[in-house]
C-alpha positions in Angstrom: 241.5 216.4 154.9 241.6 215.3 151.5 239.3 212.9 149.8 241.0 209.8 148.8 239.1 208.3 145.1 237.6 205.2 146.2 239.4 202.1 145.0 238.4 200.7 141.6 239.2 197.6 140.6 240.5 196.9 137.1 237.8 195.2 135.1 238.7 191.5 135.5 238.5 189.8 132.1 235.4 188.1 131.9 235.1 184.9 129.7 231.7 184.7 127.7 229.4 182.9 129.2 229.6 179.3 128.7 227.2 178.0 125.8 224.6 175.6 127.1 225.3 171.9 127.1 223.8 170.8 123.6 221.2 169.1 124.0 220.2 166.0 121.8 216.7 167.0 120.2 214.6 164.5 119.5 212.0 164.8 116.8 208.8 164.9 118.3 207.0 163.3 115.1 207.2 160.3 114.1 205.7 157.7 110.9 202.9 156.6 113.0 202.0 159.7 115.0 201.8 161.4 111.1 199.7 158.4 110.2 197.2 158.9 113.4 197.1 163.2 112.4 196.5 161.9 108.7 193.9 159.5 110.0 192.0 161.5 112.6 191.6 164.5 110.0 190.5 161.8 107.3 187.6 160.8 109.8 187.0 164.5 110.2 186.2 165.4 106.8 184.6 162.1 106.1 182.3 163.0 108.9 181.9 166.9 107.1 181.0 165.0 103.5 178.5 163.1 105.6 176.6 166.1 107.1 176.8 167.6 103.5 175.1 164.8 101.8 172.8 164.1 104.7 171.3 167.8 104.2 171.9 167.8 100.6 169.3 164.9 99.9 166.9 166.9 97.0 166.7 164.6 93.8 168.5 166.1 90.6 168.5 164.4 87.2 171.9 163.7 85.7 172.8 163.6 82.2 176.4 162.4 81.2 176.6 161.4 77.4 173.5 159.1 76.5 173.2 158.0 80.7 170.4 159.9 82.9 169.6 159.2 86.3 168.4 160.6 89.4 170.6 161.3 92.4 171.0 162.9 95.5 172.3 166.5 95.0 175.1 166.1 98.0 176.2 162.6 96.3 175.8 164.1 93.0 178.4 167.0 94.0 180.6 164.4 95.6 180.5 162.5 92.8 181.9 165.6 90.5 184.3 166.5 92.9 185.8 162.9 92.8 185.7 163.3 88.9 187.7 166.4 88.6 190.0 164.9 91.1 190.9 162.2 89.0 191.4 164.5 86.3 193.6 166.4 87.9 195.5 163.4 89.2 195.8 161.7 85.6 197.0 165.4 84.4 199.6 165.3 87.1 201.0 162.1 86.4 201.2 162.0 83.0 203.5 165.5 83.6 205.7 163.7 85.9 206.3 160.5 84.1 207.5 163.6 81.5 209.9 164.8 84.0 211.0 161.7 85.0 212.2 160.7 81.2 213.6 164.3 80.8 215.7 163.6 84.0 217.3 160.3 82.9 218.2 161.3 79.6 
């Protein structure tokens, strides 16, 4: 008796697989749920400088050109913190009004 191979079957052509429908993604952020993240994390470090102070409450003397006063050490470091901030911002703007001319000329 002799063996017979078993049948094969040619290998049927196989189309790729069919791409998923595309689906129409919606953005999951929008102006005012960026507002409401920009808000709540305001509140938070609000609440943060607020602690700070609240446990930074030793008097320090102040001197700034001819002026000196006493303040609270936590409002006195906020107070420097908001002074090098605008600094920085005036900085910052007077560079991009620079860009702004270079650009238009």
């Amino acid at each position: 008796m002799t063996k017979t191979p078993p049948a094969t079957n040619p290998p049927a052509a196989t189309a790729p697989p069919a791409a998923p429908a595309a689906k129409h993604r919606q953005s999951l952020s929008s102006r005012a749920g960026n507002t409401w993240v920009g808000l709540i994390a305001g509140a938070l470090i609000l609440i943060v400088l607020l602690v700070f102070i609240l446990q930074n409450l030793d008097q320090v003397q102040v001197g700034l050109f001819f002026w000196h006063f006493s303040l609270p050490l936590g409002v006195a470091v906020l107070l420097s913190v908001i002074g090098g901030a605008l600094v920085m911002a005036l900085v910052g703007g007077v560079r991009i009004l620079q860009l702004r001319r270079a650009a238009k000329k």
